[in-house]
C-alpha positions as CSV (number, residue, x, y, z in Angstrom):
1,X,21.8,-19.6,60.1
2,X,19.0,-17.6,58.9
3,X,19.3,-18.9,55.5
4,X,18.6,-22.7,56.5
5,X,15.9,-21.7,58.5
6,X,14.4,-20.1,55.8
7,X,15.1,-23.0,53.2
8,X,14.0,-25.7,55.6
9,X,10.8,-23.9,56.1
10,X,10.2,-23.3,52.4
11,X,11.0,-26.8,51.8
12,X,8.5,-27.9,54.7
13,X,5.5,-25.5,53.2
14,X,6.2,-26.1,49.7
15,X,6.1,-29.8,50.3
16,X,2.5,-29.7,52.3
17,X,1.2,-27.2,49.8
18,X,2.5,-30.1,46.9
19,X,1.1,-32.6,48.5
20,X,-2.1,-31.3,49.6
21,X,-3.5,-28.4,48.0
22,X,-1.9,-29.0,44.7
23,X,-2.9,-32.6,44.7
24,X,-6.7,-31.7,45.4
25,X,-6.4,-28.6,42.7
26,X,-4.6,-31.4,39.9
27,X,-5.8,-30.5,36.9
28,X,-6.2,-34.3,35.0
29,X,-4.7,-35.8,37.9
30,X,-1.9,-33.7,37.0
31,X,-0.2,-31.2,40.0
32,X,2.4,-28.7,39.7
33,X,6.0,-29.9,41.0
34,X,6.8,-27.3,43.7
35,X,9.9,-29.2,44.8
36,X,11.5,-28.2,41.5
37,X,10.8,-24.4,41.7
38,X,11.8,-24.0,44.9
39,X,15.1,-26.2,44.2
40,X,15.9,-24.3,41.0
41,X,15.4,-21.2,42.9
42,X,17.9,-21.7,45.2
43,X,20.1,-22.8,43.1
44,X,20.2,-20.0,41.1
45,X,19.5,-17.6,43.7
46,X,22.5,-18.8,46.4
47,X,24.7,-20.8,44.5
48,X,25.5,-24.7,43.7
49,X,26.1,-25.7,47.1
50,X,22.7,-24.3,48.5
51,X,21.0,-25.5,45.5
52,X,22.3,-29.0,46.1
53,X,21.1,-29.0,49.5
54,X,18.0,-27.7,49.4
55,X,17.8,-30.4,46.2
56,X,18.4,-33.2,48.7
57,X,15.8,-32.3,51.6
58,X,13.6,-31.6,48.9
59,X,14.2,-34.9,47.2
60,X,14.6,-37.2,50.3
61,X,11.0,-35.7,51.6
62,X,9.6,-36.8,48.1
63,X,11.4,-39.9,49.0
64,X,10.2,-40.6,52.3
65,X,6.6,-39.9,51.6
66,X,6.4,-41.1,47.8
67,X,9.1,-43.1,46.5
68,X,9.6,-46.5,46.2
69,X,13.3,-46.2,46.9
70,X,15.3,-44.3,48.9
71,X,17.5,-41.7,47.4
72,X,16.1,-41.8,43.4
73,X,14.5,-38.3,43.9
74,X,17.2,-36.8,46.4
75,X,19.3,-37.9,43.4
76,X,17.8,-36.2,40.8
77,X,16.7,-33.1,42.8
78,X,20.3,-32.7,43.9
79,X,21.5,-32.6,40.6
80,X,19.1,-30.0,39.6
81,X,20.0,-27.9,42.8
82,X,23.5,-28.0,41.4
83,X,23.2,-27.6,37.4
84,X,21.1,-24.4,38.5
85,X,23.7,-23.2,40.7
86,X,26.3,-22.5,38.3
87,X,23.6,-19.8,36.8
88,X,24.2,-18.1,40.1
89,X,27.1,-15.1,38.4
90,X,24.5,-14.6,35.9
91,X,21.5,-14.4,37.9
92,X,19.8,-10.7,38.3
93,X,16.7,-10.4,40.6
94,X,14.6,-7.8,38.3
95,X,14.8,-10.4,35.2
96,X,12.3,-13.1,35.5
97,X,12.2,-15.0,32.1
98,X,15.9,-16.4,33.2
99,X,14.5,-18.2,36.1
100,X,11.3,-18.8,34.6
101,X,13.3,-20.9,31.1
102,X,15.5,-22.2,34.3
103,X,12.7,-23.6,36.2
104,X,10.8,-24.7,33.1
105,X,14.4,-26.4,31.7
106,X,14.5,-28.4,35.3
107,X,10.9,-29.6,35.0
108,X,11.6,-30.8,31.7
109,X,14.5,-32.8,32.6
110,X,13.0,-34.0,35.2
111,X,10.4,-35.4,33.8
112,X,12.4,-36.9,30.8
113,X,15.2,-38.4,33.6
114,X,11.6,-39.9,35.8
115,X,10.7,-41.5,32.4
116,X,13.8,-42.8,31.8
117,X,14.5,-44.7,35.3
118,X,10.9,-45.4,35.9
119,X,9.3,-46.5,32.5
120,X,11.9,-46.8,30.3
121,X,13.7,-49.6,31.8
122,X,10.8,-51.2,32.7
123,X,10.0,-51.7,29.1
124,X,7.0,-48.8,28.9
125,X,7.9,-47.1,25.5
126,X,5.1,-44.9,25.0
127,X,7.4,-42.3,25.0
128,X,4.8,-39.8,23.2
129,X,1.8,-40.4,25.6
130,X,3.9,-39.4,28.9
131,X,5.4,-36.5,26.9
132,X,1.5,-35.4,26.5
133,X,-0.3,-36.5,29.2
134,X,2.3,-36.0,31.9
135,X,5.3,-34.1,31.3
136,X,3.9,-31.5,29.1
137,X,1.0,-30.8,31.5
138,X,3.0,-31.0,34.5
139,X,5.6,-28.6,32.9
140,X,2.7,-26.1,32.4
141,X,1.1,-26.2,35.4
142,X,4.2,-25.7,37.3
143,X,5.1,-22.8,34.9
144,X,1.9,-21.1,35.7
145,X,2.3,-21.6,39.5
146,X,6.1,-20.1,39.2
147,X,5.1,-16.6,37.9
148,X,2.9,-16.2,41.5
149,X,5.2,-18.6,43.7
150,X,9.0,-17.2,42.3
151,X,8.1,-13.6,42.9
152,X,7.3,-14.5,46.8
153,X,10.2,-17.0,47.4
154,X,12.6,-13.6,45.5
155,X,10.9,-11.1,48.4
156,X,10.8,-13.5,51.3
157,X,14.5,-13.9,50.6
158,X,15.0,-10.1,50.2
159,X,14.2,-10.1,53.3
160,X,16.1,-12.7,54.8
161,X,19.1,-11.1,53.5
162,X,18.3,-7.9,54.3
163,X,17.7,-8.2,58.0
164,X,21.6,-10.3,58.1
165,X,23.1,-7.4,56.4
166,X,21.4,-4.9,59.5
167,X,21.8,-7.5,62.2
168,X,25.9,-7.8,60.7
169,X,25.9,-3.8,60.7
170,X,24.9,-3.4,64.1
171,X,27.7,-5.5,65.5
172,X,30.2,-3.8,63.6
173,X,29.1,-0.5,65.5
């Protein structure tokens, strides 16, 4: 139980900071995607299933507030949730390059799948000048927020854990 109150609560702040924090500190009208670290995270953190819920809150928020369909981002952030999750038997919480290529591998795809669906088929094929102006920035930006933002979601969920393993110990006793 202590687990989805944590996730819903990081989703909730992570979605307010995205949306207005980040969005007034966008860099060429660019802002970091906060949604994808925090749905990576879990992923690799806790495991496909809790990466592929915390993907779809994360996604149907984005939704809700943003999209011009219902479902396109849960979609996509699901799937992310999920591909991360299978890096859960190799994750180890003192290496941070791993999460950091993981995150940075989510953004990209992403970004490319957002192209895809969104431009692509609407016949936009400058596929060079989103690479550049959007998906390369964004994926930077993002990057550069996760060394600060991974380290605190890793401790906050330290102790999360921590206090379930002493709460489970005291009713053994």
């Amino acid at each position: 139980m202590r687990r989805v109150i944590m996730d819903t609560i990081f989703i909730v702040i992570l979605f307010l900071l995205q949306s207005t924090v980040f969005k007034w500190l966008s860099l060429a009208n660019i802002s970091p995607n906060l949604m994808i670290v925090i749905t990576a995270s879990c992923g690799f953190m806790k495991g496909k299933t809790e990466g592929l819920l915390v993907g779809f809150f994360s996604g149907l928020l984005i939704d809700i507030f943003y999209g011009d369909i219902i479902g396109f981002y849960a979609l996509i952030y699901m799937v992310t949730g999920y591909v991360n999750g299978f890096f859960n038997t190799i994750f180890y919480d003192e290496d941070v390059k791993f999460p950091m290529i993981l995150i940075a591998a989510s953004e990209l795809a992403f970004g490319l799948i957002v192209y895809v669906f969104r431009f692509l088929l609407r016949n936009r094929l400058d596929f060079v000048y989103y690479l550049i102006h959007i998906i390369l920035p964004e994926l930077l930006y993002t990057i550069v927020i996760t060394i600060v933002l991974y380290r605190v979601i890793l401790a906050i969920s330290r102790f999360v854990d921590g206090l379930g393993k002493r709460g489970e110990g005291q009713v053994a006793e």
